[in-house]
Structure formats: C-alpha cells, structure tokens
C-alpha positions as CSV (number, residue, x, y, z in Angstrom):
1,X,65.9,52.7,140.3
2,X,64.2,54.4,143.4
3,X,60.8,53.5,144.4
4,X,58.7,55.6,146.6
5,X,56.0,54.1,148.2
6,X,53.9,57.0,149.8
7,X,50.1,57.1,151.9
8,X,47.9,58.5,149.0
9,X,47.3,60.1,145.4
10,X,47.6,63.9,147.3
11,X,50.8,63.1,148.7
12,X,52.2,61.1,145.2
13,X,51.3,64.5,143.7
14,X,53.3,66.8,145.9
15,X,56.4,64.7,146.2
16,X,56.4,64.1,142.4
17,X,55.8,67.6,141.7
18,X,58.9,68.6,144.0
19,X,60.8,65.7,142.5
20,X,59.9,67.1,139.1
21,X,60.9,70.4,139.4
22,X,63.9,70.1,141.3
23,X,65.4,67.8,138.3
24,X,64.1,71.0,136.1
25,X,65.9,73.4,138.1
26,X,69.3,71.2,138.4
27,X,69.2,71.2,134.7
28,X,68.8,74.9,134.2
29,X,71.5,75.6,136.5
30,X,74.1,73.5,134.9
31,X,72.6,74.1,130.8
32,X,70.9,77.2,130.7
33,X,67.4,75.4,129.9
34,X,65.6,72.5,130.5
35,X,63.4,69.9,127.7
36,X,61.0,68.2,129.4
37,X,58.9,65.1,128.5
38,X,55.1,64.8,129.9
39,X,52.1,62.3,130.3
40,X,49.0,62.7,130.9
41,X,45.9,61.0,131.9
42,X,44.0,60.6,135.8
43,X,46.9,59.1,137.1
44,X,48.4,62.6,136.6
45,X,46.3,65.2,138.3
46,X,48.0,65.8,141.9
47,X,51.1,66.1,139.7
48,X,49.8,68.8,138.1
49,X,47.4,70.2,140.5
50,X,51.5,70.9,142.4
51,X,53.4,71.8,139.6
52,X,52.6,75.0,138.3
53,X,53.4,76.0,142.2
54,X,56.9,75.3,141.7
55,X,59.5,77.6,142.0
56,X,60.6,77.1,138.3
57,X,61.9,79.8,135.5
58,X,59.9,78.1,132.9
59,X,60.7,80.8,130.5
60,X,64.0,78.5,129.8
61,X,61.8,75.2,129.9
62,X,60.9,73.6,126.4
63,X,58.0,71.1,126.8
64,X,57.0,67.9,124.7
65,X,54.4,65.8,124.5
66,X,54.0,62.1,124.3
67,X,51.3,60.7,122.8
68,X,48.0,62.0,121.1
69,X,45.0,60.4,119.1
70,X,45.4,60.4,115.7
71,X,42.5,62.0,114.1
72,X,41.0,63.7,117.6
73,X,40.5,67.7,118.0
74,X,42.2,69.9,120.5
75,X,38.7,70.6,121.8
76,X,37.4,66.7,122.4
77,X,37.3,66.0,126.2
78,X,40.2,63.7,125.6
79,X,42.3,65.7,123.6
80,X,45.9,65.4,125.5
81,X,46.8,68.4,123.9
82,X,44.3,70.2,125.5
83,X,44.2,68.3,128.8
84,X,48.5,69.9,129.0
85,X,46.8,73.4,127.5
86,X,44.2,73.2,130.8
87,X,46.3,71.2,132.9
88,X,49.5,72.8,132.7
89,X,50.7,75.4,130.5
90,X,47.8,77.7,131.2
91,X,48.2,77.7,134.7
92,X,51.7,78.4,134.7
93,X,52.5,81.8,136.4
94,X,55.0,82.4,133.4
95,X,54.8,81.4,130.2
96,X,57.2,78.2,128.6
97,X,60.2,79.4,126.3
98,X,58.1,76.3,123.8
99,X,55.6,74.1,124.1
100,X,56.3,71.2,121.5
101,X,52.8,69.6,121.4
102,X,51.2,66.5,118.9
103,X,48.6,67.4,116.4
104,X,47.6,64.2,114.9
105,X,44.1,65.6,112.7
106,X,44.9,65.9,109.2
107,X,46.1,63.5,105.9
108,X,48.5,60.9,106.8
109,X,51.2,63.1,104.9
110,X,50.2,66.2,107.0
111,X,50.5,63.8,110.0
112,X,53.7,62.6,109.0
113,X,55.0,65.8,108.0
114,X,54.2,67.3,111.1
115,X,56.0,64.4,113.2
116,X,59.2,64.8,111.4
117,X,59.3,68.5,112.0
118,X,58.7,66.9,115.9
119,X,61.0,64.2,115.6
120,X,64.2,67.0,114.3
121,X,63.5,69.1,117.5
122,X,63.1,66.2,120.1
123,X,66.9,65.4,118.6
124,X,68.4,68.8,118.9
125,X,69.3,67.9,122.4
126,X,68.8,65.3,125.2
127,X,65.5,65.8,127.5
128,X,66.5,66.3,130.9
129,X,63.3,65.2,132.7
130,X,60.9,62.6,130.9
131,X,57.6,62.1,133.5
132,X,56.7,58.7,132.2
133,X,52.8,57.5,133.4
134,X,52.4,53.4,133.2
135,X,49.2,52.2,132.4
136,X,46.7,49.3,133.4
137,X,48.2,47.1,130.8
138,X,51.8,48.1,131.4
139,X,51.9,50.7,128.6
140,X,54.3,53.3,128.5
141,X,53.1,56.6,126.5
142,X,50.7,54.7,123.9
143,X,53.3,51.5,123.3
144,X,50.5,48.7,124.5
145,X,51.9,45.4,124.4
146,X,53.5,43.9,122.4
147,X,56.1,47.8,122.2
148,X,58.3,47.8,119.9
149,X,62.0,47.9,121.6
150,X,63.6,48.4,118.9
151,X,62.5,51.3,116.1
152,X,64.9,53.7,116.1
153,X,61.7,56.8,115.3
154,X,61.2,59.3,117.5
155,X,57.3,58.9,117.2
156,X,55.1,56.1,115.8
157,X,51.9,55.3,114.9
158,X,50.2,52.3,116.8
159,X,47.2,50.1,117.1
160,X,45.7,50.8,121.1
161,X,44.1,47.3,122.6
162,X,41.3,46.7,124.0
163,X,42.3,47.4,127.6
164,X,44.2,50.6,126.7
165,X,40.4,51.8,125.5
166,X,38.6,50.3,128.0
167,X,41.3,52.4,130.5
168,X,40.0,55.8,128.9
169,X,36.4,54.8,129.1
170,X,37.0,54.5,132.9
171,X,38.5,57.7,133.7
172,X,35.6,58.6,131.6
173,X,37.5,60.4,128.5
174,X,35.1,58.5,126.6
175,X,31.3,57.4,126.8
176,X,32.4,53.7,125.0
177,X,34.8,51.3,123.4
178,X,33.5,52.5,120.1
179,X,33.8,56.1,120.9
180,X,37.9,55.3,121.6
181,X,40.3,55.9,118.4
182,X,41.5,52.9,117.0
183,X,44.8,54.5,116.6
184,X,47.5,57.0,118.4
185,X,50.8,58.6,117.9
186,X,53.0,57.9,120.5
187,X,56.9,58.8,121.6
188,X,58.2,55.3,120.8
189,X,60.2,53.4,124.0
190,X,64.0,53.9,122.9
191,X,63.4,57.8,122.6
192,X,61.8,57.6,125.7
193,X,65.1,56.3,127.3
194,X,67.5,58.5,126.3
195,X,65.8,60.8,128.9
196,X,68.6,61.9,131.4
197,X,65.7,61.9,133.9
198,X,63.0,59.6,133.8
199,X,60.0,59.9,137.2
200,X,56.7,57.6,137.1
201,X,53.7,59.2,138.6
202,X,51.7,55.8,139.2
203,X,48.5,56.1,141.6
204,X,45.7,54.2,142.3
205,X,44.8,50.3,142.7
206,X,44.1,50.2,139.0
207,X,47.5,50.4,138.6
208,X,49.0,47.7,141.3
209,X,48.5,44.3,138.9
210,X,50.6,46.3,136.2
211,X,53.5,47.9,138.7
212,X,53.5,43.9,140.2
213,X,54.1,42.8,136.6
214,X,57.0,45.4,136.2
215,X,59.2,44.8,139.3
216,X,58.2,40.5,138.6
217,X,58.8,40.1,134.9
218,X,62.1,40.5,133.2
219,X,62.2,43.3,130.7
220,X,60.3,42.6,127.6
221,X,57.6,43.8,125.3
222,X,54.8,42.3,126.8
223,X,55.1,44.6,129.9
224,X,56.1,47.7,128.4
225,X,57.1,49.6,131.6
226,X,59.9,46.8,132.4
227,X,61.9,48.7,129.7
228,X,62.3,51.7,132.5
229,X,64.0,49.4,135.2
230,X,67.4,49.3,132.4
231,X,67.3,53.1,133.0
232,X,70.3,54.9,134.7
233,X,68.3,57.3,136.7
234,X,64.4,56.7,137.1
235,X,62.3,57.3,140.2
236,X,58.8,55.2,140.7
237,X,56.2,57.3,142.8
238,X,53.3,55.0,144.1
239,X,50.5,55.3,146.6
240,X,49.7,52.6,149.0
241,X,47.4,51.5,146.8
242,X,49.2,50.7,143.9
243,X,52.2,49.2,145.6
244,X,49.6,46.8,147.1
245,X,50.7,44.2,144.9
246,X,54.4,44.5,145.1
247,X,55.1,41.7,147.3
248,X,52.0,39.4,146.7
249,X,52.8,35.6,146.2
C-alpha cells in the first residue's frame, strides 16, 4: 500500500490523474491495450476534470463501469452512466477502443441478461487499472456494509443503506431519501481485486471518519474499503482533509 497525503481536492485530482494514466500507459506498452475500471461520484471530479489531458492512446483503452442504479435512466442527474458519458468519455480528445458501461432499466431477466454479457467480457482478461472511490460508510463501488467477501459474481445486485442514500442526497444527486433507489448493481469486492492496479481517489472531510476506520480496523465486511489494504499494488490519494483523522486517538 502507498498513501499520499496531499494539500487539497485540486492537487488530489492532478496527482491521481498522472498516477492514473501513467499505470494506463505502462500497460499499453507492455500488452498492446489497457482495461480500466472507474468510479464515480463528487469525490471524483479533479480526477476527471485532469484526465482527459493525459497524454493517453485511448483508442487501445477498454473502459468499465462499476456500479449503476437499477431501474434509473441514462438521462437522470444521477445516472453514472451518464455522469462517465459527461465526465469522461466525451471529453476525451480520441475516442475509447470500448466503453463497457451498466444499464440497469429493464425486467429483472433483461437486467440479468445484460450483466452476464458484462460479467463474460470483464473475464476475457485482467483489468490493469481499477480507480476505486470509498465512500462515507466505507463502501467500495455499491458493496455497503455488511460486503459480501466472498461471491464469486462479477456483478451483483444489493440493498444501499441509509447512509449510502443520505451520501447522494448531499452531493445533491437527489432532492431526498425517498427520491434514492432502494437498489444498485455493483462490481462485487473479489472482482474488484483481481485488478493489477487498484488507486483510491478519496477527498474531502466527509471522507476522514471512513479512511480512519480503514487504516484502524482489520479487514472485514463491516468496512468495506479494508478489503483494498490485502491488495498487491494499491495507491490511497487523500487531501488534508480527509487524512485529518488518520492518526486521532
């Protein structure tokens, strides 16, 4: 594990961005192409804001995508497909070789028909960079506490808790609790580690209670983000802010 503790969001965003696509590039170099893993959310927007600037061939990058309401259109607000659309892949100065992106409208059998087609390509070949957000509760992608550790899936369904949806009302994805879906599809934690890359993006003093929890707790499923400190190679980007915590009695 390296942590980097640096002055503020701006400066998160740059170094993570540099990070990101340096790990991109390496890949390309020494496989042809790169499969990268991305989050979203607040926490995320320096990244991104940098990104796009990067001196990447992203016509050999494939990109996935972690986690998306189930049930939600690509034109709500809080859509994460179309905060990437926005955020990322329409800025890009070239275009992706494949963006591998979460529809979660539709039947339950659509749904799941669609995530097995997902599920096959996500197992072609190993993701080189997974850029892994942790949340207020400790989530990882949409695995609230308790995660499950142990299912094998690529992607699941879960249950988000009451703080997960109280976190998008916040950052103002969502005028209330109520307006929140009560469920997701999410990249489940063991497919998240087999990542040969795996950088945290975590800003903001929202965050510092859960990134004290994470360095403090053993790994378990009550703090999902503990899983990522049994990982071979993953870099934690924080701010001042929420580091604050880190070495509080």
């Amino acid at each position: 594990m390296i942590c980097e503790i640096l002055k503020d969001r701006k400066q998160v965003g740059i170094n993570a961005a540099e990070l990101i696509a340096r790990r991109i590039n390496l890949a390309i170099a020494e496989y042809g192409e790169a499969r990268i893993l991305l989050s979203t959310g607040a926490s995320q927007f320096e990244m991104f804001e940098q990104l796009h600037r990067e001196p990447v061939d992203w016509t050999r990058v494939t990109m996935f995508h972690l986690d998306e309401y189930v049930g939600l259109p690509a034109d709500h607000p809080a859509s994460f497909r179309k905060y990437l659309l926005e955020r990322f892949i329409y800025t890009l100065p070239i275009p992706l070789k494949e963006a591998v992106l979460i529809n979660g409208e539709g039947t339950p059998e659509e749904v799941a028909q669609r995530i097995a087609v997902l599920s096959a390509k996500f197992r072609e070949k190993p993701i080189d960079v997974g850029v892994i957000g942790i949340g207020e509760n400790g989530h990882i992608a949409f695995n609230d506490p308790p995660a499950d550790f142990e299912t094998e899936e690529v992607f699941i369904t879960v249950n988000l808790d009451d703080r997960c949806k109280a976190q998008q009302v916040r950052e103002k994805w969502f005028a209330s609790l109520g307006d929140v879906p009560s469920q997701a599809i999410t990249m489940a934690p063991k497919a998240i580690m087999t990542c040969r890359t795996i950088i945290s993006v975590v800003p903001s003093q929202v965050k510092a209670e859960a990134i004290k929890k994470t360095f403090s707790s053993p790994v378990n499923p009550t703090i999902p983000a503990t899983i990522l400190k049994t990982h071979p190679d993953w870099t934690l980007i924080l701010d001042t802010e929420s580091a604050s915590l880190i070495y509080a009695s």
